[in-house]
N, C-alpha and C positions, 0 to 999 in steps of 0.2 A: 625468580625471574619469570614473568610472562610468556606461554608460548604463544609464537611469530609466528607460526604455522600448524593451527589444529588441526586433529583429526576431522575429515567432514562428515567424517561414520559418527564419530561422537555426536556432533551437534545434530544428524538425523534422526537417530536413536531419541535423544530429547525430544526434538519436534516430532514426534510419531506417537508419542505419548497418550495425545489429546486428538480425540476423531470425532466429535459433537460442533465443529464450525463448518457442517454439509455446503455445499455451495451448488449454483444451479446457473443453468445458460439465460436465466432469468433477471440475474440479479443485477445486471443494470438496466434491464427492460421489464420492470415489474409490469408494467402496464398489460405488458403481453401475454402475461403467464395465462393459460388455458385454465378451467374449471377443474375438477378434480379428475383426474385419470390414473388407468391401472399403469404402475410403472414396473416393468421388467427388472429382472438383476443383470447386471454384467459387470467387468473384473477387467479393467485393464493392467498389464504391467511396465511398471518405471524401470528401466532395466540400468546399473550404476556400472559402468566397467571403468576399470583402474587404466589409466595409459600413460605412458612414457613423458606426455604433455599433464599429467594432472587428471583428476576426477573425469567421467565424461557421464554424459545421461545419452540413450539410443532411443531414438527416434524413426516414426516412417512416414516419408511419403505414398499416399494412397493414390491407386491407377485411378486415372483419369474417368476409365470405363467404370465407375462404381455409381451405383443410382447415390447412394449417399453421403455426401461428402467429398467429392470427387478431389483430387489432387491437394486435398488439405492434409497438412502437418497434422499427426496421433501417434499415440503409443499402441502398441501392438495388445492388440484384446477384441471383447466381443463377446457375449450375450451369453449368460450360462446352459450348460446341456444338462439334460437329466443324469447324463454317465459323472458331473461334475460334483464333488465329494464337496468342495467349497469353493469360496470366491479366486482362494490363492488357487486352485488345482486349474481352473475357468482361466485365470493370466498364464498360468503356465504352458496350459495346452495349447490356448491364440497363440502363443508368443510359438510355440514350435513349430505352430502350421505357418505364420505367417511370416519369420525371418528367421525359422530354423537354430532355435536357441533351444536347447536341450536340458530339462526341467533339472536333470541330474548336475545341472553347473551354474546353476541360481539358491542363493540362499535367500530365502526372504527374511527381510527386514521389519515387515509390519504393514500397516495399511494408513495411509490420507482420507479425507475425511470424504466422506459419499460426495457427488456427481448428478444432478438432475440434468437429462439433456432434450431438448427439443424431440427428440426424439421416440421421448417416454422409455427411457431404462433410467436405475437408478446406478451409477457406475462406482463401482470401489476399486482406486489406485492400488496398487500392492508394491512397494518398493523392496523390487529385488538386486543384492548383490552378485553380480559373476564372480565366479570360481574358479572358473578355466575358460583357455581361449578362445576364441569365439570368431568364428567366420560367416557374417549374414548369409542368407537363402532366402530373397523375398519368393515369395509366391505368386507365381503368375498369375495374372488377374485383378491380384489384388494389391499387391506392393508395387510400388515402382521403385523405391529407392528405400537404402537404410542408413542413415548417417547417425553421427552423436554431435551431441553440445556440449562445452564446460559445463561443468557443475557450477563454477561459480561465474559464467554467464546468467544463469537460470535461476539462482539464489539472492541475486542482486536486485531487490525491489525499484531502483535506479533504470532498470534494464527496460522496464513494462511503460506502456502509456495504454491510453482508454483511446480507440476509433471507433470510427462510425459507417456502416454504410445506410445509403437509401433502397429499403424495401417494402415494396408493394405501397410505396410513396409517404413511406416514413421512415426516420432515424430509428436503427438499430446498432446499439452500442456493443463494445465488445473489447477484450482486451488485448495487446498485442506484446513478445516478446522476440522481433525480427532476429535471424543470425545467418548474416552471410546471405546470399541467394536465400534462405528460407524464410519464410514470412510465416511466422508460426503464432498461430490466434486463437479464437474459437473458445470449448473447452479447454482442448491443452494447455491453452493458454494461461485460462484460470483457473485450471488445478497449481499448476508452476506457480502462479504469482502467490495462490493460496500457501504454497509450501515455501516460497521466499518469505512470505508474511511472518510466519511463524519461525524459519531459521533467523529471522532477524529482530524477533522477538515483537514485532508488531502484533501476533494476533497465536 
């Protein structure tokens, strides 16, 4: 008989597999991609806590006061330090300073495929599991808020559409997966849609 309700550890486990489908803030605006430049490492982490509702994925909203990115939906991370052993050690350490998640209560799972962002860093997703309970602590400054999304809001290719805004007097495309008051786009967006892709066997 069929199971009616899989593990979604299982199907992530598969889809982690394969990390050579890099993706970039580019790739619906080829036109725009810049010349060749030095691009930085950085390590965000997907953080997966189990809840009484079902799978969740933890999210932040960023202070408004930040030069970059202001007030946009991201996963907790940021730009590797010399003291940083690897990419995983780089999400671990963001994710403590910035909503207080404790390296000791994440098991990592593995990594999604690289991240080209406007920005010039090359970003590697690290999908870590929680362990134990967990009470956010954003960081003044720089968190304003910490919430989660279903898992399987976020897995459902269904979920995503492609918008546009106008800048500097042209169409810039980009993707979106709104939930709830959050309008969650940008990068985030398409690493997510990158990882529904593949949990649904598209890519």
């Amino acid at each position: 008989m069929p199971r009616t309700n899989p593990d979604p550890f299982e199907a992530l486990s598969a889809a982690l597999g394969d990390t050579r489908a890099a993706s970039s803030d580019y790739d619906l605006n080829p036109n725009h991609r810049p010349p060749a430049r030095h691009l930085r490492p950085a390590a965000v982490l997907v953080p997966l806590i189990e809840t009484p509702g079902g799978l969740h994925v933890i999210l932040t909203k960023r202070s408004s006061a930040l030069q970059h990115h202001p007030g946009q939906i991201a996963f907790p991370g940021g730009k590797m330090d010399p003291t940083d052993a690897s990419l995983e050690d780089a999400a671990l350490r963001e994710a403590h300073e910035e909503i207080g998640l404790h390296p000791a209560s994440v098991t990592i799972m593995g990594r999604l495929p690289e991240h080209e962002t406007v920005t010039a860093f090359t970003m590697t997703p690290i999908i870590g599991r929680l362990t134990a309970p967990f009470t956010p602590v954003p960081e003044p400054g720089e968190v304003a808020e910490v919430f989660s999304v279903p898992f399987d809001h976020i897995a459902d290719p269904a979920r995503y559409s492609i918008q546009y805004r106008r800048w500097r007097g042209e169409r810039r495309y980009y993707y979106t997966v709104p939930y709830g008051p959050y309008y969650i786009w940008g990068a985030t967006a398409r690493i997510l849609r990158g990882l529904a892709g593949k949990l649904s066997g598209e890519a």
